[in-house]
C-alpha positions in Angstrom: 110.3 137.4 238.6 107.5 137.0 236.2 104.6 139.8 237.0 101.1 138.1 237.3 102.0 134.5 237.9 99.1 132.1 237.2 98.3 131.4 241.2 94.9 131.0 242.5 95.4 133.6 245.8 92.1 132.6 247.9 93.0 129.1 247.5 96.3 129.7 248.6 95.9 132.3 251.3 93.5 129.6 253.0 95.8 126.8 252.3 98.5 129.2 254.3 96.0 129.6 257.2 95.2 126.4 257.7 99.6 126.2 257.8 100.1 128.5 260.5 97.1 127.9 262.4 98.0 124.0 262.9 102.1 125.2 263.0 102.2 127.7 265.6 99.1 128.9 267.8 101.3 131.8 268.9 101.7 133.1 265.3 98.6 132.5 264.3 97.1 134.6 267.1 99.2 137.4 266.3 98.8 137.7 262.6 95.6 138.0 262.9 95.9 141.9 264.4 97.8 142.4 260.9 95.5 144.7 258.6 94.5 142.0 255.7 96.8 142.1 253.1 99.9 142.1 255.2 98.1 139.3 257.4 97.9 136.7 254.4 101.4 137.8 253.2 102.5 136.6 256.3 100.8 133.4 256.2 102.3 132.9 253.0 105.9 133.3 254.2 105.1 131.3 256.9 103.8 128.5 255.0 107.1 128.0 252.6 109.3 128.1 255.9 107.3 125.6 257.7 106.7 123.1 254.8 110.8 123.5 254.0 111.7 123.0 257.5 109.4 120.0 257.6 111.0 118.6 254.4 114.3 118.7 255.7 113.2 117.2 259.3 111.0 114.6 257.7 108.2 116.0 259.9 104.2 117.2 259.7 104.1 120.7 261.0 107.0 119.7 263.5 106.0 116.5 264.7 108.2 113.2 265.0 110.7 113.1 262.9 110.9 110.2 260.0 113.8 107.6 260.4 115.6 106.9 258.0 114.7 110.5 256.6 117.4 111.7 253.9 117.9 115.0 254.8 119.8 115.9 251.6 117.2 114.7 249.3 114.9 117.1 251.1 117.3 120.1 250.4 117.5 119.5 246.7 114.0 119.5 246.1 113.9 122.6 248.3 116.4 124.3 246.4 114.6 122.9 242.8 110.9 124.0 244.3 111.9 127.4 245.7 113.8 128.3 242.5 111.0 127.5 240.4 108.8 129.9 243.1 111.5 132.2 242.5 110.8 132.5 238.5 107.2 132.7 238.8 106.4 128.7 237.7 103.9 127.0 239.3 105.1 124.1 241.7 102.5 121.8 242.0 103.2 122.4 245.4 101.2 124.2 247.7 103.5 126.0 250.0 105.8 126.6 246.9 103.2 128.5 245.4 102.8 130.7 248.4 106.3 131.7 248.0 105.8 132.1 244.0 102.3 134.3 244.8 104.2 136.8 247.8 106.9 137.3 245.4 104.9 138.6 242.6 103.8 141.2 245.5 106.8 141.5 247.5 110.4 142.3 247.0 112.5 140.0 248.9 116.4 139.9 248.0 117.3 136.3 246.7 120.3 136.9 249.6 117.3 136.7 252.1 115.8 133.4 250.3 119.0 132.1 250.5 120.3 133.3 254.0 116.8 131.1 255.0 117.8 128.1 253.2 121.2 128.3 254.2 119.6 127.3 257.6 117.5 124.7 256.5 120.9 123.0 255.4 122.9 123.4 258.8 120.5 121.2 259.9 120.5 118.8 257.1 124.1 118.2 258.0 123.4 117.8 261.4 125.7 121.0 262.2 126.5 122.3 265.9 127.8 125.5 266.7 131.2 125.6 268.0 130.8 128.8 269.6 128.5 131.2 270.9 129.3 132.9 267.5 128.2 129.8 265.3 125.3 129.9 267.7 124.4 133.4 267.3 124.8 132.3 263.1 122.8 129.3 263.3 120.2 132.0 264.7 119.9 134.0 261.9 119.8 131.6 259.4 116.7 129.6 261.0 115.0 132.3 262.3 116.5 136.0 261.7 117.0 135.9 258.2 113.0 134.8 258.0 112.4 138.3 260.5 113.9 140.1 258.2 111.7 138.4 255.5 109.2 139.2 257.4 110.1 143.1 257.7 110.0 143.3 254.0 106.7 141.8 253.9 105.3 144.3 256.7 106.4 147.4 254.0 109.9 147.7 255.5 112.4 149.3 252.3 115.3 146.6 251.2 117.7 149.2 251.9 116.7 150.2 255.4 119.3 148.0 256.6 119.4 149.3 260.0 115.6 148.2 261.1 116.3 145.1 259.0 118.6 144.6 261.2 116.2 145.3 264.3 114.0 142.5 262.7 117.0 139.4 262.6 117.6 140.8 266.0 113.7 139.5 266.5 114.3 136.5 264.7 117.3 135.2 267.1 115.5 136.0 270.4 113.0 133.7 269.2 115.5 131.2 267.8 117.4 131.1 271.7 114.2 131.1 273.3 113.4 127.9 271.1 116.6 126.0 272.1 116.3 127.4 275.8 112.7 125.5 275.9 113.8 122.4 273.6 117.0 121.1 274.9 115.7 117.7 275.9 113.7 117.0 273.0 116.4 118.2 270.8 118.7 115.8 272.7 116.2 112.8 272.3 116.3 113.5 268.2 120.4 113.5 268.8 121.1 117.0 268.3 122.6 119.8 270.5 122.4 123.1 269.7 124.6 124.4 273.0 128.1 125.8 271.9 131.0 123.6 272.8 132.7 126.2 274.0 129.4 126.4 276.5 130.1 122.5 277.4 133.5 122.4 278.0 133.3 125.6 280.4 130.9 124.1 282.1 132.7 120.7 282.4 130.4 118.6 280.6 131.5 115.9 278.7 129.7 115.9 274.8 126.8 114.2 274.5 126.0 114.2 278.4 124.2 117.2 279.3 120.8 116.1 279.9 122.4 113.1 282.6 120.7 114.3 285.8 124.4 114.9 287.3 124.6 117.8 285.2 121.2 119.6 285.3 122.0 122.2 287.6 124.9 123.4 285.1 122.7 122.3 282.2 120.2 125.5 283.9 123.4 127.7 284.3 123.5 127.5 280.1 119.6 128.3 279.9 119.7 131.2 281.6 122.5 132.5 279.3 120.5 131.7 276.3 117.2 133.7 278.1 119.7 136.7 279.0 120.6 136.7 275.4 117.2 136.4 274.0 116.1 139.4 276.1 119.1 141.4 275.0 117.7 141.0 271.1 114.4 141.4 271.9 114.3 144.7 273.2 116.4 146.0 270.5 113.6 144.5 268.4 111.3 146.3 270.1 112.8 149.4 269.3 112.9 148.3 265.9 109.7 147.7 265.8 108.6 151.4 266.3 109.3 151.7 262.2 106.0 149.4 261.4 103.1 150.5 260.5 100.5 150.5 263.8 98.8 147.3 262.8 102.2 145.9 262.3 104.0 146.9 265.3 101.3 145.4 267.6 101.3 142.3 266.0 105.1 142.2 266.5 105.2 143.5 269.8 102.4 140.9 270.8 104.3 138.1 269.2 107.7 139.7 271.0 105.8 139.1 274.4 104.3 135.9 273.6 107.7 134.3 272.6 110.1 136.2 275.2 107.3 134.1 278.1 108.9 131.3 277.0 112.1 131.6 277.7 111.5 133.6 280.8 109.5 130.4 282.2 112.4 128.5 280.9 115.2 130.6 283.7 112.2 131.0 286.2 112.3 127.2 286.3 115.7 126.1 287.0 116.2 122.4 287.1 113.2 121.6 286.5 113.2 123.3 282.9 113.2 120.3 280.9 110.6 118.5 283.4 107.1 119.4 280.9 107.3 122.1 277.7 107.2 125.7 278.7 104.5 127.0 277.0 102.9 130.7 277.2 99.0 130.3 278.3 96.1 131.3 276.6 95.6 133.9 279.1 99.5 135.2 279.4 98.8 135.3 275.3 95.7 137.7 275.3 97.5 139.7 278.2 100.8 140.6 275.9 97.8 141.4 272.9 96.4 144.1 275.3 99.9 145.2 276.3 101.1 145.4 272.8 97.8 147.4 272.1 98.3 149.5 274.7 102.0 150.0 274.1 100.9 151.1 270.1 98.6 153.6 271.4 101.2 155.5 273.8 103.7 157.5 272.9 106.9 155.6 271.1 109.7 154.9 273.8 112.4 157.9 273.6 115.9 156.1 275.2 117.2 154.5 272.2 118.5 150.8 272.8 122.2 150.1 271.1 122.8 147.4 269.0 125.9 147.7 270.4 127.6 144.3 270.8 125.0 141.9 269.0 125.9 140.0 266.3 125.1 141.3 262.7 124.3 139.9 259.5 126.4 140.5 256.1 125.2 142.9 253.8 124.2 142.2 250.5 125.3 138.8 250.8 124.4 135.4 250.3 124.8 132.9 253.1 127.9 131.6 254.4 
């Protein structure tokens, strides 16, 4: 990586705003309790992930996806843009250049760049987990990998692998509350993200789980995905008493924010699927004060295992 790369930061670090604050209202709110420079880091990071994803769903900020869309296209020029990020060369391309300008501040393993894309090219092939394993793999790639990203951005060492760990552990809660809440719409773009193993336990035939016939099994597998979510999240939350203070209540707000979701999703039962599950503006600005609060007491003392959760390779590109 090339120090000094020749990257206009305020036009970028707006450019990333304006990213995350159309992308994700829930990220956006909590980056913003981020002291500055970590802050626009994170929008940066957040802006290559959301511009790849979109490139390989053929989507705007995760709208409705293109037909005819070739998803394999997409990933090439991924791969080409972020490599050229990756030696410091200008892209031409905004959220390319975000990635190119954290880098020249950041050290983030190529593994980790990797690890992320790796995920944007399970989807590309239309992949679905076998088993709660390939799940729990799918995770990381799409969503841990990019917490532990995001560790490294927030000051976390490269070598701390153990709170690295705490942050992929972050990244998958979210991840399983995502396919918890988006099973339907998932299912109407022809994709399934529910084990196999999951489906044939539960004696539905592929391709058949959101047929009203099987909605009250389909809630069975939703709960397991929010009992899973919960079990990485608070051993994120432990993690997250490593961060700085500004840091760990932005986590730990976002932690609260996300874990509503698929909370809402279990509360609900059958009707899960019947509207989105979303976290109000109100529940939002109530896990801000709790997070706050949370920072300003003293760290929790009972130490939560890892025991049992699934862990990412070290030092190691994706599979």
């Amino acid at each position: 990586m090339e120090a000094g790369a020749p990257y206009d930061a305020d036009a970028l670090h707006g450019f990333a705003y304006d990213s995350i604050a159309q992308g994700s209202k829930s990220f956006a709110l909590a980056s913003q309790l981020f002291e500055r420079t970590t802050r626009e880091r994170v929008w940066l990071l957040y802006a290559w992930c959301r511009a790849a994803d979109d490139l390989t769903d053929g989507q705007d900020h995760g709208g409705a996806m293109q037909s005819g869309h070739d998803a394999k296209a997409a990933l090439a020029r991924i791969r080409a843009l972020t490599d050229a990020a990756w030696r410091g060369e200008p892209t031409g391309e905004r959220a390319f250049d975000a990635l190119g300008l954290l880098l020249t501040e950041v050290e983030i393993p190529r593994a980790v760049i990797d690890d992320i894309i790796a995920g944007f090219e399970l989807d590309a092939d239309d992949w679905r987990p076998r088993s709660e394993a390939d799940l729990l793999r799918y995770c990381y790639h799409v969503a841990g990998a990019v917490g532990v990203a995001m560790a490294l951005v927030m000051g976390v060492a490269p070598d701390d692998e153990r709170t690295l760990d705490r942050a992929s552990d972050l990244g998958i809660a979210f991840q399983l509350s995502n396919i918890a809440r988006d099973v339907a719409e998932d299912a109407a773009a022809d994709r399934c993200y529910l084990p196999v193993d999951w489906l044939v336990e539960l004696d539905i035939p592929p391709g058949q789980h959101m047929h009203p016939a099987f909605r009250s099994r389909l809630s069975v597998m939703a709960r397991w995905l929010a009992e899973m979510a919960e079990e990485y999240e608070a051993s994120a939350r432990w993690g997250a008493r490593k961060l700085p203070p500004r840091s760990r209540w932005a986590v730990l707000a976002a932690t609260g924010i996300y874990g509503d979701i698929a909370r809402e999703v279990r509360r609900r039962g059958d009707h899960a699927w019947d509207h989105r599950a979303r976290t109000s503006a109100w529940q939002k600005l109530g896990w801000v004060a709790r997070a706050g609060w949370s920072v300003l007491r003293r760290p929790p003392q009972r130490r939560i295992s890892r025991e049992g959760l699934w862990t990412r390779a070290r030092e190691a590109a994706a599979e």
